[in-house]
N, C-alpha and C positions, 0 to 999 in steps of 0.2 A: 504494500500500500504506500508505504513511504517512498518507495523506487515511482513508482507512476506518480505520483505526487510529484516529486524530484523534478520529475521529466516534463509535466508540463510547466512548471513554473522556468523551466530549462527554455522551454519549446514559446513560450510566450515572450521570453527578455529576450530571443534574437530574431522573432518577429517583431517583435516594437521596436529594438534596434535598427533592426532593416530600413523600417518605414520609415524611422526618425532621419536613417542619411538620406535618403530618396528624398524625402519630404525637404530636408537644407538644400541639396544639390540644386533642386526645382527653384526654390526659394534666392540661391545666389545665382542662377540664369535667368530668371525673372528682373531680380537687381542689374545684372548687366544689360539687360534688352533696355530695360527704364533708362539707364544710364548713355546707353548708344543711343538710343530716341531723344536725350535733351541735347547732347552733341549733336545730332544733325540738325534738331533745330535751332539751335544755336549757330550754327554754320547757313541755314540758310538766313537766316534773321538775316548776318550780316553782310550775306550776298546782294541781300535787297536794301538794304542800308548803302552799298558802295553805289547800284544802280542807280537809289535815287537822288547819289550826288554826283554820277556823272553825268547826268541826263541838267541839262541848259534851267538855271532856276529861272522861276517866275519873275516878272517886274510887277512890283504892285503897280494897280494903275488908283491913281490919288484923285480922279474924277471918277471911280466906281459908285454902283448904286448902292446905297446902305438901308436895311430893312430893320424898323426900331419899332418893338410891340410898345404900348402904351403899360400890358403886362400879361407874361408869360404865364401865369399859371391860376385860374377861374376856381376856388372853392366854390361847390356849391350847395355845403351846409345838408341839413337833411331833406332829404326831398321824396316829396307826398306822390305815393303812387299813383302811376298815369299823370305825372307831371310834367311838362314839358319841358325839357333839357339842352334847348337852346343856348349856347352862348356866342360872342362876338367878341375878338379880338381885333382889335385896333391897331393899325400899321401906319408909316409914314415913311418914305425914302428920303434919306436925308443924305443921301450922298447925289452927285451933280447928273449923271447919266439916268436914263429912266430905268425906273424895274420891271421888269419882266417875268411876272409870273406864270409859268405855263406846266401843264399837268398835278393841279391841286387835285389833292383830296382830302377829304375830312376824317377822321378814325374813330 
């Protein structure tokens, strides 16, 4: 009785052993994939950082059109069902060239 007793308690530590280095191995090939995946992205971040300074920068233009809300964000407090949910935001271009709004939509 003690011999089989023995033997599974034998038969179970070098199964769980087993599983235990299986289970690290996975676990530090998982860390290296994570590890290679933020190097590339890192690598390409800065490919696209070098592009978008060889590429010709902008001139601002200082007669551009400027879009100024009166205000950007409408509480509208609590509101009684089937209430109407209309609001109006107020604009003004305040810069020299006209604005040009094309393809609004409301959300």
């Amino acid at each position: 009785m003690k011999r089989s007793l023995l033997a599974l308690v034998v038969i179970a530590f070098v199964s769980f052993s087993l599983s235990a280095q299986v289970s690290s191995s996975n676990k530090s090939a998982t860390a290296k994939s994570v590890e290679q995946q933020k190097i590339e992205k890192q690598k390409l971040e800065k490919e696209g950082a070098a592009k978008t300074q060889v590429q010709s920068p902008q001139v601002e233009n200082p007669n551009a059109p400027v879009i100024t809300f009166n205000e950007t964000v409408h509480d509208y407090g609590t509101i009684e069902q089937y209430a109407d949910g209309n609001c109006e935001f107020v604009f003004t271009n305040t810069g020299k060239e006209p604005l040009i709004l094309s393809k609004v939509k409301a959300s």
